[in-house]
Structure formats: structure tokens, C-alpha cells
N, C-alpha and C positions, 0 to 999 in steps of 0.2 A: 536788395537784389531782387528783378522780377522772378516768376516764378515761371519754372523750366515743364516744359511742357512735355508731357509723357512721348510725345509723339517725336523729339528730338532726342531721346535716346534711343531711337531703331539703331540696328544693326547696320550701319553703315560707316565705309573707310575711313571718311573725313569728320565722325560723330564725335569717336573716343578722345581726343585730343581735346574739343572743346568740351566734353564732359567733364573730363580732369581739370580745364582749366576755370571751369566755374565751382570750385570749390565742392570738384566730389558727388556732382549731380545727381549723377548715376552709379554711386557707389550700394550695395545690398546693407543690409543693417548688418551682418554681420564683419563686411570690408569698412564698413564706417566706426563698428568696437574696435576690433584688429587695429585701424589707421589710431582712434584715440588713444590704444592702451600705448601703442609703439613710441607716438606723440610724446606721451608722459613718463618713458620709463618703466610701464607696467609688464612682467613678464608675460607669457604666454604658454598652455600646453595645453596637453589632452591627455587625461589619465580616465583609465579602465575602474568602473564601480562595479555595482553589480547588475551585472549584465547590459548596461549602459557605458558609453563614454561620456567623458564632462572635460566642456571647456574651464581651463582656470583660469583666472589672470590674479597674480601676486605683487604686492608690494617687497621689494628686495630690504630686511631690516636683520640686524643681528641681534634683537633679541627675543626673548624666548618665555618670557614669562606669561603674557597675555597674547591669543592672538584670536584678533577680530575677522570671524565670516560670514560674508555680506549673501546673500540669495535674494535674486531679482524676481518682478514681478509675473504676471504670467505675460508680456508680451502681448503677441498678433495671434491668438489663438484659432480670430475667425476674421474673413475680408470683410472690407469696409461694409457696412449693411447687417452682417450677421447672420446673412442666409446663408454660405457656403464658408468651410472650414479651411484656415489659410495652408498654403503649403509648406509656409515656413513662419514660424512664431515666433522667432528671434524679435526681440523690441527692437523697436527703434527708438527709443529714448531712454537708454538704462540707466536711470535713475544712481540704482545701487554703485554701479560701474563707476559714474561720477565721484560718487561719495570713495571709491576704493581709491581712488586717482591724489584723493586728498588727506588720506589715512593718516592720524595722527601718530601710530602703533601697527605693529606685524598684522598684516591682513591678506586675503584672501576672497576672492570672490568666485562663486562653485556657480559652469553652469547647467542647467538642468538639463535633463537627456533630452538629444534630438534640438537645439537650438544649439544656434552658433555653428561652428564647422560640423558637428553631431549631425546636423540637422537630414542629414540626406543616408543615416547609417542605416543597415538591417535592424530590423523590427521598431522603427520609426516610422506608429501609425497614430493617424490624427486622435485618438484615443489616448495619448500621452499629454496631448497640452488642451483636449477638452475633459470630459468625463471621467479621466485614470489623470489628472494633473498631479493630484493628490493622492495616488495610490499605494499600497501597499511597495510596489517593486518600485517607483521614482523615490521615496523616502527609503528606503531599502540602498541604495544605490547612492544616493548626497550621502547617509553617514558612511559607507564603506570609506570613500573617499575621503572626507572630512577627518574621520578617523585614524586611514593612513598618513594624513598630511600631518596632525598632531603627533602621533607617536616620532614619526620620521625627523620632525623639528621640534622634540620632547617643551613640546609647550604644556605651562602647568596648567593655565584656566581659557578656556575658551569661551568667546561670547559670541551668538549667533543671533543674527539680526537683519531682517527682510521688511520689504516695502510689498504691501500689498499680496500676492498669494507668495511670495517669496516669504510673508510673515508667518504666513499660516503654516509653509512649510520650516520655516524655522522652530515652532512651537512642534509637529508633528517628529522632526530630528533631535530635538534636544533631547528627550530620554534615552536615545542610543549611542549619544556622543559624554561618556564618561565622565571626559572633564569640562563640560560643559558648566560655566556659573552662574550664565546668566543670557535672559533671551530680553528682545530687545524689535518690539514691532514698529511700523507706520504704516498706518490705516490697513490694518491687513482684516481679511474675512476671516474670526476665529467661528464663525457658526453656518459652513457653508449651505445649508440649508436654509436658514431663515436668509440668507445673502441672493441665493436661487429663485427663493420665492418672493422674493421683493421683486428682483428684476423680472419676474418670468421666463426666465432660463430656463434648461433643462435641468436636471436633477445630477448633480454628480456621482452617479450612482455606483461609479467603480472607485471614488477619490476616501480615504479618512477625512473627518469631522471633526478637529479640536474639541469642539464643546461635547460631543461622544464620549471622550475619551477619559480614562482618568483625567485631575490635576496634575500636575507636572512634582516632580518632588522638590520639596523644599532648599535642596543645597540650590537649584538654578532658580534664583532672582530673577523675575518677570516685569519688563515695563512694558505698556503697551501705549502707542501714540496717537490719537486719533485726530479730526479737525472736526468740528463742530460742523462747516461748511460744506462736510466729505458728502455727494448726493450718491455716492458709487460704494462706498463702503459705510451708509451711517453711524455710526456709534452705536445707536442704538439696537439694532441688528444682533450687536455681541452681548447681551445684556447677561445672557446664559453664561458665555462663558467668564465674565467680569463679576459675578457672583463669588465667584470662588475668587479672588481677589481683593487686597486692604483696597479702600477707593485710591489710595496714596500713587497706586501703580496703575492708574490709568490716567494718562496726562495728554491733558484736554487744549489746544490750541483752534482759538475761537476763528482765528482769522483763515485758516489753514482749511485746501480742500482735499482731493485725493493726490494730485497732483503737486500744489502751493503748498506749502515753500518749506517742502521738508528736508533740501542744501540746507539750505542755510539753517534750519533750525537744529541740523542732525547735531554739530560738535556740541549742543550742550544737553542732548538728551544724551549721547554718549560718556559726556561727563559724568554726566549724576548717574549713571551705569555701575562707569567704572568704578567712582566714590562708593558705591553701598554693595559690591562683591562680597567682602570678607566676612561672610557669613551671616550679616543679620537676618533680622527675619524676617521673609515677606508678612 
């Protein structure tokens, strides 16, 4: 299909029709999730964290023993170029969302304050999805959530699993999410510091630092994914915090970058997740 040219979706009577009819041209990333989850079955809401709202989207399953949540990456935090900060950071390619679409098991995908319908609420300042991404009050806010959702569908073990800063916040929620077993990254920055200073970023100076932080405690079972190929999250970057881990739990996929081909590679790191829950030892 050629590619559609910013200048034919103006504001114009006879645009919207052919926009729709070229498969969505001009749909926003968030009408493009919305249209995929609806596509597939995925439910949809908006529940109250703390002091944040969060998009959900759920897979409909009756059961109740394990349930897997997904947390996405950070999205479009800055416009193309990186000079000016976007207005709305909603991805456009939600990785995670995919993988929820295809859920083997009860799951759940949390979205982060201020993306997705959020995105345009009170006290949604660009400081949420730059320098406060990883803050005290957005992690504050995914477990309240997270946490209600568990109790409310008395799920026994939950496994919490993110792509890229969604990993990092997954590592950052698991100590507040009780029944937490087991976390579960891809290519996520667990040392956002050494991550900062690679790219020449700015400093996250309002966000939490996994490698900062204590270990996580032993009942949650830790894998982390990385790709060897990854030029945007290297592996190497997290050495601090893969210290404190067996090397067993750091699973290395040579061909894989930050983006390639963690579909398709997800059902069998999820497998060997699930397989080593029941208590042993990292």
C-alpha cells in the first residue's frame, strides 16, 4: 500500500471516508489499540489508581489461578528528532498489547498514566512519560490497580511482565504486588542510569532505578530477556543489576534486537516462567 501522506488527512468533508477506507490512515494510536483490542475480543476500561487513571484491556478467561500482566513500553515520549516532547506518548506499536491478544492464560494489560484515553487527564504533564516515567507516584498507581484487579478475581499467583521500560516497571511493581511469583522482562533498562548515559539522554532524575534498589525477594522468580543485537537497551548496560542474579535467569537471544522477534519468541520464555513458579530458587 503507498504511503499516505500527512497532508491528506486535513480537515476536510470528503477526507474522512477515504481515510477509513484505506485501512485506518488516520486513525491516532490510541483509536488504532481500541480498533485492535475490539478486533480480537479484548475488553476494554478505565479504572482509578492512585491518583492516575489506567487503560486496561483484559482477556475474558475463567480461571483464576495464574494471571499474567503485561506493561508496555514507554511509547512516543518525544517527536520524531527528540528535541521537543510529544503530546501524547501512547505507542504506536504495542508490542505487549499483541502478545495480550494472544494469551495463553487470564491476563491483563495496565495502561500507564496519561497514555491511551488517560492521555489528555488532569495533572498529565510531560514529566510522566520523560523524567517521572519511573516515578515514585506511576509505580504507586500500576500496583494500586494491579492489586485491585487480583484481589477482585482472587487470582493465586501473578506474573508481571514488560517489554522495554514497561520491564523496568515491572521489576519496580513486583515488591507491591503480594502475589506476585514471578517477573518476566524483554530488553527492558534495569539500570536506568548507565541506559541515560550511553544514549546521552537526560538523567531520569524524578524516575526509580532497579539496580538502586534492593533485590527483589526470593518468592518472585526473575527472568530477564535480552538480544544480543539490542543497540537501544544492550545487555550489557544491566550488568549491575544481573549481578545479583544465577546467569541461568538471564536469557540471551543472539539474533533478537530491541524490537526482533520477541512475538514470536514470547510463548516459550513464558513457558519456562511458568514451569519454574513453584518455589525454587532463583
Amino acid at each position: 500500500m503507498p504511503k499516505i501522506p500527512a497532508s491528506f488527512c486535513a480537515p476536510r468533508a470528503w477526507v474522512a471516508p477515504l481515510c477509513i477506507a484505506l485501512l485506518a490512515g488516520c486513525q491516532t494510536p490510541t483509536e488504532h489499540a481500541l480498533a485492535f483490542a475490539r478486533d480480537r475480543g479484548v475488553r476494554t476500561s478505565i479504572e482509578l489508581g492512585a491518583g492516575f487513571r489506567h487503560e486496561i484491556f483484559e482477556v475474558p478467561s475463567p480461571e483464576r489461578a495464574e494471571l499474567l500482566v503485561l506493561l508496555e513500553g514507554d511509547g512516543s515520549p518525544w517527536q520524531p528528532g527528540g528535541a521537543h516532547v510529544a503530546a501524547d506518548p501512547t505507542p504506536r506499536h504495542p508490542l505487549m498489547l499483541q502478545i495480550l491478544a494472544r494469551a495463553p492464560m487470564p491476563a491483563i494489560y495496565v495502561g500507564r498514566p496519561c497514555y491511551f484515553e488517560t492521555r489528555a487527564d488532569p495533572g498529565c504533564t510531560p514529566e510522566l512519560w520523560t523524567a517521572a516515567r519511573f516515578s515514585e507516584g506511576v509505580v504507586a498507581s500500576l500496583a494500586l490497580v494491579i492489586n485491585r484487579y487480583v484481589e477482585h478475581g482472587g487470582f493465586e499467583r501473578v506474573i508481571l511482565a514488560g517489554h522495554s521500560g514497561g520491564g523496568t516497571l515491572a521489576v519496580l511493581v513486583a515488591p507491591r504486588v503480594p502475589r506476585a511469583a514471578a517477573v518476566v522482562t524483554l530488553s527492558a533498562d534495569l539500570d536506568t542510569a548507565e541506559w541515560t548515559r550511553l544514549h546521552g539522554y537526560l538523567p531520569l532524575d524524578q524516575s526509580l532505578n532497579p539496580a538502586d534498589l534492593p533485590p527483589l525477594s526470593e518468592r518472585i522468580a526473575e527472568w530477564h530477556a535480552v538480544g544480543d543485537r539490542d543497540r537501544n537497551v544492550p545487555p550489557a548496560i544491566n550488568s549491575r543489576y544481573f549481578r545479583r542474579l544465577p546467569p541461568d535467569r538471564v536469557l540471551h537471544f543472539p539474533q533478537a534486537d530491541h524490537a526482533c522477534c520477541w512475538k514470536k519468541i514470547w510463548p516459550d520464555i513464558l513457558a519456562k516462567a511458568r514451569a519454574n513458579m513453584s518455589g525454587k530458587s532463583r
